[in-house]
N, C-alpha and C positions, 0 to 999 in steps of 0.2 A: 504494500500500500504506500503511495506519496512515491512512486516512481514514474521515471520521465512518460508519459502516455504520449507527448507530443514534443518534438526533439529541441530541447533545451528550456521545457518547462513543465514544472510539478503540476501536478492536479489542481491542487489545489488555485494555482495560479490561470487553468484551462475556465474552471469555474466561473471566476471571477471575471475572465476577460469574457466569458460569454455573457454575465450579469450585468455589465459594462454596456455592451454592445446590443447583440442581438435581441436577448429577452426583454431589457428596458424599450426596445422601440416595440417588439410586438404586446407588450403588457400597457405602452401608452395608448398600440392603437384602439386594445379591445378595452381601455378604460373611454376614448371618447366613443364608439360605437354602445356602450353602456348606456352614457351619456344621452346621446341621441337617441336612443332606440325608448330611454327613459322619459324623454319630453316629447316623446311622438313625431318627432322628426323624419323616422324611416316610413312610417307609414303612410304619412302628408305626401312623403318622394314615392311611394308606391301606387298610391292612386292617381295623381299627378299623372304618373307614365303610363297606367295604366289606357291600351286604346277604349276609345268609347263605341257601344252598341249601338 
């Protein structure tokens, strides 16, 4: 455990740069999709686009 997994950095270190990076932008996106989906905002865009009969 706490050996190189990726060449010239611990695990620990793998974690961190992914918590950094990656996962902070897709936990921001699905914090405003929350957001939105909370004030009815998606749905207003769904009928919107929706074609009319």
């Amino acid at each position: 455990m706490g050996r190189d997994v990726l060449p010239d950095m611990w695990t620990y270190q793998v974690v961190e740069a992914y918590d950094d990076t990656d996962y902070r932008v897709l936990k921001q996106a699905e914090e405003q999709v929350r957001r939105e989906l909370a004030a009815g905002h998606w749905n207003a865009r769904l009928r919107g686009s929706a074609p009319s009969a």
